[in-house]
C-alpha positions as semicolon CSV with decimal commas, in nm:
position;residue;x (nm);y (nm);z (nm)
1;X;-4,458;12,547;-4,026
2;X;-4,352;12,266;-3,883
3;X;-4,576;11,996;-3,663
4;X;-4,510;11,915;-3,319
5;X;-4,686;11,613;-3,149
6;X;-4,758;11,616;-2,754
7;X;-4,929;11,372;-2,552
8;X;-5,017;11,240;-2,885
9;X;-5,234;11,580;-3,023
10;X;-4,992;11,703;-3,327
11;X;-5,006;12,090;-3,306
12;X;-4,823;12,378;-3,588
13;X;-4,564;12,582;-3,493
14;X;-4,378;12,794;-3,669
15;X;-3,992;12,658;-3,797
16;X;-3,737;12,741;-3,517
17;X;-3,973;12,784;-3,233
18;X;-3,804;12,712;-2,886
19;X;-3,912;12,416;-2,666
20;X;-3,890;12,729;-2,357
21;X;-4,180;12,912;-2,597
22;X;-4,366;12,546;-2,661
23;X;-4,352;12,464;-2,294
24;X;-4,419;12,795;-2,150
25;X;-4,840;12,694;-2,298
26;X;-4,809;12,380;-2,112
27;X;-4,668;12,504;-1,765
28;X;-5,012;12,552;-1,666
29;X;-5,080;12,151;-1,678
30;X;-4,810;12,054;-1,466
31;X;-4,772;12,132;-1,090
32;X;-4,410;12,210;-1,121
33;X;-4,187;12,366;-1,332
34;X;-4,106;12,247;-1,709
35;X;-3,719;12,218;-1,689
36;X;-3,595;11,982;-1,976
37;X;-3,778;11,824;-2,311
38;X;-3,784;11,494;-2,441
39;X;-3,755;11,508;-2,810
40;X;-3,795;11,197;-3,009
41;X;-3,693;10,982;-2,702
42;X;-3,361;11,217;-2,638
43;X;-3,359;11,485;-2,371
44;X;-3,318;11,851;-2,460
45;X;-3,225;12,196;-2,316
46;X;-3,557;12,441;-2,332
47;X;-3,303;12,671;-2,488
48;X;-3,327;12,434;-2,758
49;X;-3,486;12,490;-3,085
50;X;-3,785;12,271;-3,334
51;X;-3,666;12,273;-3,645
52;X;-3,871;11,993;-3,807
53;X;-4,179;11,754;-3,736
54;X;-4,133;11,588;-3,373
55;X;-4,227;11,436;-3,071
56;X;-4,238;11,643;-2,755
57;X;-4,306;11,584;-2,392
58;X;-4,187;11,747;-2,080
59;X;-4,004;11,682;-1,754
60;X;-4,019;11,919;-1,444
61;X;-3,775;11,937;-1,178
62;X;-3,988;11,678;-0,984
63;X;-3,790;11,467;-1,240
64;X;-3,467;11,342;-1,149
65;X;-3,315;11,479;-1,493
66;X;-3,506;11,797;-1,392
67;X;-3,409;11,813;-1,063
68;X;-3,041;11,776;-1,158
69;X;-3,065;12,050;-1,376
70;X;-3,228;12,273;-1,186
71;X;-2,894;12,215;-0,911
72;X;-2,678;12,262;-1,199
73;X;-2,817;12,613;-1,275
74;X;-2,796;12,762;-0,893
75;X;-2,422;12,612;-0,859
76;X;-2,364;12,808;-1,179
77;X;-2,533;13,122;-1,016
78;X;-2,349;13,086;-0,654
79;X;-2,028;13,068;-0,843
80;X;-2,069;13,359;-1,092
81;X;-2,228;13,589;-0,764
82;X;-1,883;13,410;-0,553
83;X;-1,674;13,567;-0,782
84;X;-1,812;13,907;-0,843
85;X;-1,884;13,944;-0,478
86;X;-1,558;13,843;-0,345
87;X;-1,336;13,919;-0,667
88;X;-1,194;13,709;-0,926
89;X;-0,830;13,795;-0,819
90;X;-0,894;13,733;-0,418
91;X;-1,048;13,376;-0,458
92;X;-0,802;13,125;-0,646
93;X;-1,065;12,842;-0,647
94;X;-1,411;12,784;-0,569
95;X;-1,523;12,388;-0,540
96;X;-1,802;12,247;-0,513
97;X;-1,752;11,938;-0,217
98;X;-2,035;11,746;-0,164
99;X;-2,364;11,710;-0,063
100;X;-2,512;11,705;0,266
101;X;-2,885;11,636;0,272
102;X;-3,034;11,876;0,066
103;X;-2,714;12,088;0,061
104;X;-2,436;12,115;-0,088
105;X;-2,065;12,221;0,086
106;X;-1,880;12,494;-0,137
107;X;-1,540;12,586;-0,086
108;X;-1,422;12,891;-0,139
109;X;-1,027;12,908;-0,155
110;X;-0,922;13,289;-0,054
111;X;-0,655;13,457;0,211
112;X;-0,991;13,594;0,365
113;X;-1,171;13,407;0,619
114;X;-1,524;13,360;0,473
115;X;-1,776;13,490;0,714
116;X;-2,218;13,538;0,723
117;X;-2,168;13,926;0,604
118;X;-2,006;13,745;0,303
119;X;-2,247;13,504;0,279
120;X;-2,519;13,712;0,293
121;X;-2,384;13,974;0,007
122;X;-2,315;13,649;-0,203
123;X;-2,673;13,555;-0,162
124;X;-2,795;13,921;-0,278
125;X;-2,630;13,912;-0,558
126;X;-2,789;13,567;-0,643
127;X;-3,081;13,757;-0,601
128;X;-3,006;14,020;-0,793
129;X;-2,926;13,762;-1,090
130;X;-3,255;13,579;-1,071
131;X;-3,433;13,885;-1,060
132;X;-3,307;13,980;-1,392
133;X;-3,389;13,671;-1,559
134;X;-3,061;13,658;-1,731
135;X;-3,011;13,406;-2,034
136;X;-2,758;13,143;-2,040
137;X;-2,663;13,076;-2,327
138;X;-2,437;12,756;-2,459
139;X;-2,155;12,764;-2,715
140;X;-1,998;12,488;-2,888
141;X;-1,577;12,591;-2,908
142;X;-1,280;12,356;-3,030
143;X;-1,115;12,143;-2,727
144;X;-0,793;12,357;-2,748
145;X;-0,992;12,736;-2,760
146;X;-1,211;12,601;-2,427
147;X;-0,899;12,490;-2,243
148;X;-0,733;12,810;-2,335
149;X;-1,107;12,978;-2,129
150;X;-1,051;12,755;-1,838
151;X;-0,729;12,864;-1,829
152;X;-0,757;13,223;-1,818
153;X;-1,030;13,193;-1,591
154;X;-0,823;13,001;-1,302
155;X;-1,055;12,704;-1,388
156;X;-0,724;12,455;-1,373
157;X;-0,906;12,165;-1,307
158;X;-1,097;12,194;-1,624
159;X;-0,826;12,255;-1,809
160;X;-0,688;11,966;-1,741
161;X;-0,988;11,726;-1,769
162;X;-1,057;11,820;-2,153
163;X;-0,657;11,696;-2,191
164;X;-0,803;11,367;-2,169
165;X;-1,135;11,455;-2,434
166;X;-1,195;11,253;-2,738
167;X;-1,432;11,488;-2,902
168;X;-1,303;11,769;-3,060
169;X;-1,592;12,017;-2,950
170;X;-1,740;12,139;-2,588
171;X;-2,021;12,289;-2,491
172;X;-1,960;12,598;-2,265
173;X;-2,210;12,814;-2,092
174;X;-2,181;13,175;-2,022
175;X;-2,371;13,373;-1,774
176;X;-2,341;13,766;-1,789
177;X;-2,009;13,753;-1,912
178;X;-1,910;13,445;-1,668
179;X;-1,788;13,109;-1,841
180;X;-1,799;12,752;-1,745
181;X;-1,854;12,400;-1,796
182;X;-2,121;12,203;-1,669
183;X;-2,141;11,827;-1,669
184;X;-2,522;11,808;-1,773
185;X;-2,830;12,010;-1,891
186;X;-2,910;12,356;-1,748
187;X;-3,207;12,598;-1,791
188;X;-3,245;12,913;-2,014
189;X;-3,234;13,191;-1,796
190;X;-3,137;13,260;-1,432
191;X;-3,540;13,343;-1,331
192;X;-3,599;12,991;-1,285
193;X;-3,437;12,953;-1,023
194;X;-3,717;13,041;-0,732
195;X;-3,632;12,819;-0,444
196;X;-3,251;12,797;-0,289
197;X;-3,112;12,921;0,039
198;X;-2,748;13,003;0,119
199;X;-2,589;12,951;0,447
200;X;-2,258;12,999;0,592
201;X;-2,140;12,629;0,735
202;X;-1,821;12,492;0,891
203;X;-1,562;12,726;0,687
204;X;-1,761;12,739;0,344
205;X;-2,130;12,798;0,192
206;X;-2,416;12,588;0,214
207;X;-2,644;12,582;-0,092
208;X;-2,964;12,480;0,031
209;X;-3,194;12,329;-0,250
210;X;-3,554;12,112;-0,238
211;X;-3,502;11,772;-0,315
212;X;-3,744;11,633;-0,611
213;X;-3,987;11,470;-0,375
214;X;-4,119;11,867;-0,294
215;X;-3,932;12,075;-0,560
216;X;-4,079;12,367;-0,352
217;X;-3,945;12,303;-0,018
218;X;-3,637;12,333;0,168
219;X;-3,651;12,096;0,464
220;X;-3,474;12,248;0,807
221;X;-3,138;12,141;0,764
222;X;-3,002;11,933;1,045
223;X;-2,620;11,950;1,054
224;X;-2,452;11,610;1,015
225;X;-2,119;11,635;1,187
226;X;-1,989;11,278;1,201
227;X;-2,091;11,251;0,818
228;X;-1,903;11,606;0,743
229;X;-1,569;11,492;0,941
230;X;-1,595;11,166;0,734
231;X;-1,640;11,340;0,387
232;X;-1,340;11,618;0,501
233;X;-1,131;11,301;0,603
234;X;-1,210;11,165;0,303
235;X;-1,167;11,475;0,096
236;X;-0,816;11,519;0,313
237;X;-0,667;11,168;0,201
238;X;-0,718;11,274;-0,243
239;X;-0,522;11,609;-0,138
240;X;-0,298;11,391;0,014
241;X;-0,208;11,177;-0,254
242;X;-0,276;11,451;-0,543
243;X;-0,604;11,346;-0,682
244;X;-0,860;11,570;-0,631
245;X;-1,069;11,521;-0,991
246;X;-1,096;11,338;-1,234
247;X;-0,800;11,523;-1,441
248;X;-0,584;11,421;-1,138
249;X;-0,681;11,060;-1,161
250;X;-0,607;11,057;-1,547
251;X;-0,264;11,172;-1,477
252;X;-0,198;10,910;-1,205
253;X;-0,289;10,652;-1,471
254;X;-0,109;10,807;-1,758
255;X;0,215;10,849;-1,518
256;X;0,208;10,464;-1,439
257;X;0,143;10,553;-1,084
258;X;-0,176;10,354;-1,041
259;X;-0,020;10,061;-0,890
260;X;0,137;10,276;-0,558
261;X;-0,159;10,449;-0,597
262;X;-0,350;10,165;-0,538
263;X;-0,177;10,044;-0,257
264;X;-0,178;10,356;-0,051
265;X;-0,565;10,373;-0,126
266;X;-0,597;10,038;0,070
267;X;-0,402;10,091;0,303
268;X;-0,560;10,422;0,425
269;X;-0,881;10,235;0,441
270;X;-0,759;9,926;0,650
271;X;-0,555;10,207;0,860
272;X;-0,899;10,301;0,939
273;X;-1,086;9,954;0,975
274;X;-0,803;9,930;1,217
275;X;-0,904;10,249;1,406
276;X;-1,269;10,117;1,396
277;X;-1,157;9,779;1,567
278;X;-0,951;9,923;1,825
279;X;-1,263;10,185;1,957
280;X;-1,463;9,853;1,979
281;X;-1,220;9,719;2,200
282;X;-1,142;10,008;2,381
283;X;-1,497;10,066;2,458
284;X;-1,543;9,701;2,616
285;X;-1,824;9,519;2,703
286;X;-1,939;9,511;2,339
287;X;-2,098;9,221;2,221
288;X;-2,280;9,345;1,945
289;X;-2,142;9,496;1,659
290;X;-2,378;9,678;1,381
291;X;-2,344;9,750;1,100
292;X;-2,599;9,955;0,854
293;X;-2,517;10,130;0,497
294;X;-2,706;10,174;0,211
295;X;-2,691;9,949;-0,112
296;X;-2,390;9,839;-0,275
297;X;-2,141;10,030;0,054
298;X;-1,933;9,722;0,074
299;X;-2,095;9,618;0,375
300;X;-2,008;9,230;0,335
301;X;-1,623;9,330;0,278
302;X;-1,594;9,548;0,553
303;X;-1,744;9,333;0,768
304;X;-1,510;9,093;0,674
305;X;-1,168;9,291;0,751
306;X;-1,308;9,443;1,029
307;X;-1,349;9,070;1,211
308;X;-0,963;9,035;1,122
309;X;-0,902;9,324;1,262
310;X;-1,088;9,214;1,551
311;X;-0,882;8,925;1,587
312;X;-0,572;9,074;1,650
313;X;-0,738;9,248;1,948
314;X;-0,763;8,840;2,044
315;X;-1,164;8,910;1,999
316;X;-1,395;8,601;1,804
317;X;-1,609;8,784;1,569
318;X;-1,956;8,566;1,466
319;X;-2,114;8,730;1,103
320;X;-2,505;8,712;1,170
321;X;-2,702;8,851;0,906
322;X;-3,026;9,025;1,025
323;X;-3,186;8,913;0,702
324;X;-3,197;8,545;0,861
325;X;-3,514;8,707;1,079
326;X;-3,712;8,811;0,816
327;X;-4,019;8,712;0,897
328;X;-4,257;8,436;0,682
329;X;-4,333;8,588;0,305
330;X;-4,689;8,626;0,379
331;X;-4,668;8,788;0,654
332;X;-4,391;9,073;0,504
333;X;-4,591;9,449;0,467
334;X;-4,639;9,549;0,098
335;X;-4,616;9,852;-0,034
336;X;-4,827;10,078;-0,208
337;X;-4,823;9,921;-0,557
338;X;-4,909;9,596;-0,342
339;X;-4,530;9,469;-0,396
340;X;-4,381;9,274;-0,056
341;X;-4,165;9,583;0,132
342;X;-3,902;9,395;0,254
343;X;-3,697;9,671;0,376
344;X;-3,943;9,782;0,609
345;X;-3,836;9,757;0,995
346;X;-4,195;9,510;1,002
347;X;-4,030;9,346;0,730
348;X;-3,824;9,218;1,032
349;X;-3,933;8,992;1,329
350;X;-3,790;9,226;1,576
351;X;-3,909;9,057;1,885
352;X;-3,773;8,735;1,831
353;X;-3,429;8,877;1,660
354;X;-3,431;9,066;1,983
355;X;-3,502;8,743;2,228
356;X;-3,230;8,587;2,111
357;X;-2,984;8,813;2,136
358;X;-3,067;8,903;2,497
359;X;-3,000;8,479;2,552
360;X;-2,640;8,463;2,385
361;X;-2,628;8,765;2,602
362;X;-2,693;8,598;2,897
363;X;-2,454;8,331;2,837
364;X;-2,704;8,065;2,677
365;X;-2,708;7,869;2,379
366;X;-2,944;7,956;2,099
367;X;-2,996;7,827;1,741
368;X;-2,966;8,103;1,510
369;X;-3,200;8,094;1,205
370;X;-3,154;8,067;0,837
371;X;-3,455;8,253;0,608
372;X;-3,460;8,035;0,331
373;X;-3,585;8,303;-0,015
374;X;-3,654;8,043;-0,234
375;X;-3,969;7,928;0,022
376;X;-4,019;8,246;0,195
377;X;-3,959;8,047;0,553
378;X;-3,725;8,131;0,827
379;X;-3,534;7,745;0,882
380;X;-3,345;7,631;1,170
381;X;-3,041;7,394;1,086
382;X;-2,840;7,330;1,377
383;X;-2,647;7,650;1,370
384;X;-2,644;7,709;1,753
385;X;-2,382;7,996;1,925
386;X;-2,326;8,065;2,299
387;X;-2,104;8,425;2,339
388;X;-1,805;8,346;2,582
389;X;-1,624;8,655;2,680
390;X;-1,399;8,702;2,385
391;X;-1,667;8,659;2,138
392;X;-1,870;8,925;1,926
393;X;-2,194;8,926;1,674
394;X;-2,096;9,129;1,367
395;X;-2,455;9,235;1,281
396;X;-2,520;9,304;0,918
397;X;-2,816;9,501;0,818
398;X;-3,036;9,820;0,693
399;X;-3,196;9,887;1,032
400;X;-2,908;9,821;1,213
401;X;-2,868;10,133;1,331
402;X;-3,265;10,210;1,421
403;X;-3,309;10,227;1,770
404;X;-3,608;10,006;1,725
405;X;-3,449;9,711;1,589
406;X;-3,241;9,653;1,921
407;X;-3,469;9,796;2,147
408;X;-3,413;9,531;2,439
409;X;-3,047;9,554;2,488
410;X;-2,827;9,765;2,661
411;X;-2,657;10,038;2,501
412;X;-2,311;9,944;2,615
413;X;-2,313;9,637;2,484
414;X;-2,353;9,772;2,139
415;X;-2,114;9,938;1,875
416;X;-2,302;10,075;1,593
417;X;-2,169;10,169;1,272
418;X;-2,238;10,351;0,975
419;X;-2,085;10,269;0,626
420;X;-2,134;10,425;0,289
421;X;-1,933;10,520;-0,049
422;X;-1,855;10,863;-0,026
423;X;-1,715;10,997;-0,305
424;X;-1,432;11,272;-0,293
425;X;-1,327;11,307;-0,592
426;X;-1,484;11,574;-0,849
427;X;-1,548;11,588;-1,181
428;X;-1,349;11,919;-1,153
429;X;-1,434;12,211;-0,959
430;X;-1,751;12,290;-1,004
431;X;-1,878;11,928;-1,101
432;X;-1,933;11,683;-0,809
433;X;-1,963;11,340;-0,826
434;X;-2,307;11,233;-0,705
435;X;-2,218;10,909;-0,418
436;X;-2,553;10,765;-0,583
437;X;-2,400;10,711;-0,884
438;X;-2,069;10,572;-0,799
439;X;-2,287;10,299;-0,567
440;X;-2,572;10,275;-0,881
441;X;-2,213;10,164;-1,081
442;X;-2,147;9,914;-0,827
443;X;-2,472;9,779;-0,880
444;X;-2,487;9,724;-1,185
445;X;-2,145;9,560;-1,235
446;X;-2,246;9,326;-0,924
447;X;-2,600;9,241;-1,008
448;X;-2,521;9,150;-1,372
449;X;-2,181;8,900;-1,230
450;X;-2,358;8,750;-0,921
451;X;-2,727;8,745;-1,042
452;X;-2,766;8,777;-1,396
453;X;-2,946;9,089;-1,408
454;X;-2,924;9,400;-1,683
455;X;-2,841;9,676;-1,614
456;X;-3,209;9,804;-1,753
457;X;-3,354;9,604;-1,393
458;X;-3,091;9,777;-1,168
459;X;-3,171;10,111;-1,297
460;X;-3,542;10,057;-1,316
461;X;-3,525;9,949;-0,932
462;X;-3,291;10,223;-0,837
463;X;-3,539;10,477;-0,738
464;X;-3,733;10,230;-0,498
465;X;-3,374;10,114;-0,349
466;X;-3,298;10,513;-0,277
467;X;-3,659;10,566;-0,110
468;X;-3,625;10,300;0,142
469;X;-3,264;10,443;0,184
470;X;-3,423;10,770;0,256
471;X;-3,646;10,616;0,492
472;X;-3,507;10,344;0,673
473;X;-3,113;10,415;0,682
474;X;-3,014;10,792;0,643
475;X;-3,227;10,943;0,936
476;X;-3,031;10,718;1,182
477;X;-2,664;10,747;1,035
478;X;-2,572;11,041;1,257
479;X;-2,607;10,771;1,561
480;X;-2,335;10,617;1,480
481;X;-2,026;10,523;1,661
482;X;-1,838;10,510;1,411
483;X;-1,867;10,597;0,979
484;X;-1,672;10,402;0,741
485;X;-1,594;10,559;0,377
486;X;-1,573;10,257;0,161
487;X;-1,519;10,485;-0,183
488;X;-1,203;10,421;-0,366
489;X;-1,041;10,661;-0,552
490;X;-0,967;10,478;-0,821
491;X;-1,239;10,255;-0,866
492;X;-1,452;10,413;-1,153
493;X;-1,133;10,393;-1,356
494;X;-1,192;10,000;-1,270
495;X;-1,534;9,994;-1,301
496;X;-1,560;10,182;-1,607
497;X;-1,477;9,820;-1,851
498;X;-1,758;9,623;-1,630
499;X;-2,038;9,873;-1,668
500;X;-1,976;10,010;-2,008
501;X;-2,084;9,719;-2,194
502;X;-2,391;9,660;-1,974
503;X;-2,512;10,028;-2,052
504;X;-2,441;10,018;-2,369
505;X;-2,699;9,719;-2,375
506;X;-3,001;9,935;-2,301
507;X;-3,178;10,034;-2,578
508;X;-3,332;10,344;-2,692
509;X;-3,707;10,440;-2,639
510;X;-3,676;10,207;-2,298
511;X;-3,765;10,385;-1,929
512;X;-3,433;10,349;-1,860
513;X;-3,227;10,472;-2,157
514;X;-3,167;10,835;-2,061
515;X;-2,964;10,750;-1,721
516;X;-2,739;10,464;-1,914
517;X;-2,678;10,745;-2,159
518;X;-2,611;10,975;-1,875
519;X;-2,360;10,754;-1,680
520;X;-2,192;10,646;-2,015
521;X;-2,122;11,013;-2,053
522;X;-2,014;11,030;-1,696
523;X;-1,789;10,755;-1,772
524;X;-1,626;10,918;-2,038
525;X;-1,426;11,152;-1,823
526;X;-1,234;10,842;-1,704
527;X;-0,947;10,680;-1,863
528;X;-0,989;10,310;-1,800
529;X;-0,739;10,092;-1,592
530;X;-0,713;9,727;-1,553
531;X;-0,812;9,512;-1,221
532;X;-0,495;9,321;-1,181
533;X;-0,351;9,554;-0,952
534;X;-0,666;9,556;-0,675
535;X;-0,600;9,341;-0,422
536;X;-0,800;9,029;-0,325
537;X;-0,943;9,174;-0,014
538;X;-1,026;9,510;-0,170
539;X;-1,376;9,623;-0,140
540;X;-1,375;9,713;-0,539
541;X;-1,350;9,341;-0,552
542;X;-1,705;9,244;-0,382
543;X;-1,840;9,412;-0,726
544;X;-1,600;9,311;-0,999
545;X;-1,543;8,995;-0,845
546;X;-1,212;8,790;-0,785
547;X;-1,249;8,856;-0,366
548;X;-1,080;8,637;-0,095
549;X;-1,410;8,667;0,090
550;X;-1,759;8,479;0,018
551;X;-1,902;8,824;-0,105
């Protein structure tokens, strides 16, 4: 027998016991469903066995671990029902894209036009699978035996990922005779999975899954078609220049093709800045130009190249940062842990942000203010502006593109835009790269140069930056006139030396161990390049530093 300790009460079990067995008597104390364990501070599979004395406790799929997991598992499921549905030898590749509010875009590669009969026999046969409460099962194989799997199994992307492996071992999951590689835990059997939806969308499936806020509840899904056309785009431009994953990337780098690379990179995102500019001027009469992303989009950057883009439409762009109307510190909301919200809309004097721009509308002169963070005051210091007809405001902000926040002035006279870094590129085919992450990298590498911070504070405020995301930024990105994709292809192969070390700096048994382990794993996929070769006015630059702009 061997003793197990939960929630501090040490219990006997026999030697060899699974954690799915240990945490099936617990189930009943938890509103949602057990997914993953933590075992003496390190997180474990419930397929997973106790083979000596330990600590236990659990996570659900409330948990962000959990939740992931959970995901993992039905991507596995859609794929293995894909290909028995619609036959191994009719579909040459099935990839997972991206996500789309609580979706996520699969495409499936066939001659065949996918259509809803297809859909709905792929989503029967999911059906059929979870009702059978299949096991998946995990199985450590040499590098060179797995590759040899992928192969056979079409899987060419993952093939050529594990080229680039330092360990000698992977882990590979089978389901029901179906193999593959997930980046990440998964559960035991396919009966967990109780709440998904498929849906046929554009020209591939929608896999519709609760996020972790109500693990038991898929929200209508609104399509997002301005956000879809900018991830295809997006998606379009890696085909172009032949990186789709991660594998694709390493071979660019081991080729010595990272400079051109590089290059083209840019210059398909200033082609695009350019495009931006241009429908500003086309439009005409716009004064005010907005701009709204989430954290660490490159908003600053972008902002930056799109006024010199602006220029050469003979157009004087004015930066105002809608920070600068924040109103007094004790005046700002808090929230419910009684810390000051300031990304609230009240966070924001709206009616006097407001006022003034309906003056430099008119024509008259007003003195801009300056919110001053060490004193919590909003401070006036001579900066005064009056619009003449070739001038614009370039309008930084969260709630730039809330309806609210410009309430007062007429639509034409405003250009809104939405920016974010979407990633395209994929771990391999059925392993997406979440955008969070990619910013969260940003983040950290930014923080710790321009602030000081670890990377233990940026991941340990992470979750409150994503909530007011959620709240105050996503709902309205579908108004925009315009979406910029600031992701880089190649820029976790540059960020890779900044954040390592910083990671690596967290230690173990602190909150926020488990996701520095998990992007350091993440991270390992990547061979590393050096930043000579990014240019000065590259957005990659307003994290690692060395920009021409005051980022």
């Amino acid at each position: 027998m061997i003793t197990v300790t939960i929630d501090g009460v040490p219990r006997q079990y026999p030697k060899g016991i699974s954690f799915e067995e240990i945490a099936g008597e617990y189930q009943s104390q938890y509103r949602d469903m057990i997914a993953l364990v933590i075992k003496d501070g390190k997180i474990r599979e419930l397929c997973k066995t106790a083979e000596k004395d330990c600590e236990l406790s659990f996570l659900t799929i409330r948990d962000n671990s959990g939740h992931k997991t959970y995901v993992r598992t039905a991507m596995m499921i859609l794929v293995k029902a894909v290909y028995d549905v619609l036959g191994a030898e009719n579909v040459s590749k099935v990839k997972v894209e991206f996500a789309i509010g609580q979706g996520y875009y699969c495409n499936i590669r066939m001659d065949e036009k996918l259509t809803g009969a297809h859909v709905k026999q792929i989503n029967a046969r999911m059906n059929e699978l979870i009702e059978r409460d299949l096991p998946i099962t995990k199985k450590s194989y040499p590098i060179d035996e797995a590759r040899e799997i992928f192969h056979r199994y079409k899987m060419y992307d993952k093939e050529k990922l594990f080229r680039y492996r330092r360990s000698s071992f992977v882990n590979i999951y089978c389901l029901d005779g179906y193999y593959d590689y997930y980046y990440g835990y998964m559960l035991p059997s396919t009966g967990y999975l109780k709440y998904y939806d498929l849906m046929l969308y554009e020209s591939g499936i929608l896999l519709l899954i609760p996020g972790n806020e109500d693990p038991t509840k898929i929200d209508y899904f609104e399509p997002k078609e301005k956000f879809f056309e900018t991830l295809i785009t997006s998606t379009r431009w890696g085909e172009m220049m032949g990186i789709d994953t991660v594998g694709d990337l390493n071979d660019s780098i081991c080729g010595a093709q990272m400079g051109d690379m590089i290059l083209v990179q840019e210059a398909l995102q200033e082609r695009r800045i350019g495009e931006v500019a241009r429908e500003i001027v086309n439009r005409g009469n716009v004064k005010f130009i907005l701009i709204a992303g989430p954290s660490s989009s490159g908003k600053t950057t972008f902002s930056h190249r799109l006024s010199i883009q602006l220029r050469t439409y003979g157009l004087i762009p004015h930066p105002i940062a809608m920070d600068d109307y924040f109103v007094d510190r004790e005046k700002t909301p808090r929230d419910e842990n009684g810390d000051y919200d300031f990304e609230c809309l009240e966070a924001i004097d709206i009616k006097q942000f407001n006022e003034d721009m309906n003056r430099l509308l008119a024509g008259e002169q007003v003195e801009l203010p300056q919110f001053n963070f060490k004193t919590g005051r909003r401070e006036y210091h001579g900066n005064s502006k009056v619009l003449g007809p070739e001038d614009v405001l370039v309008i930084e902000g969260i709630h730039g593109l809330n309806p609210a926040t410009t309430f007062s002035l007429p639509n034409e006279s405003k250009f809104k835009i939405y920016i974010s870094a979407l990633t395209s590129l994929n771990v391999d085919e059925h392993n997406r790269i979440p955008t969070t992450d990619g910013r969260l990298l940003r983040r950290i590498v930014r923080d710790a140069r321009t602030r000081g911070a670890s990377a233990k504070r940026t991941i340990g405020m992470w979750p409150s930056v994503r909530r007011g995301e959620e709240k105050y930024i996503f709902p309205f990105q579908e108004s925009a006139d315009a979406m910029f994709n600031s992701a880089l292809i190649y820029e976790l192969a540059v960020l890779k030396q900044y954040a390592e070390p910083l990671l690596f700096s967290i230690q173990k048994g602190e909150p926020e161990y488990h996701e520095a382990k998990r992007l350091l794993k993440f991270l390992e996929y990547f061979l590393g390049i050096d930043s000579e070769n990014v240019p000065a006015n590259s957005i990659c630059r307003e994290f690692i530093g060395g920009s021409c702009f005051n980022v």
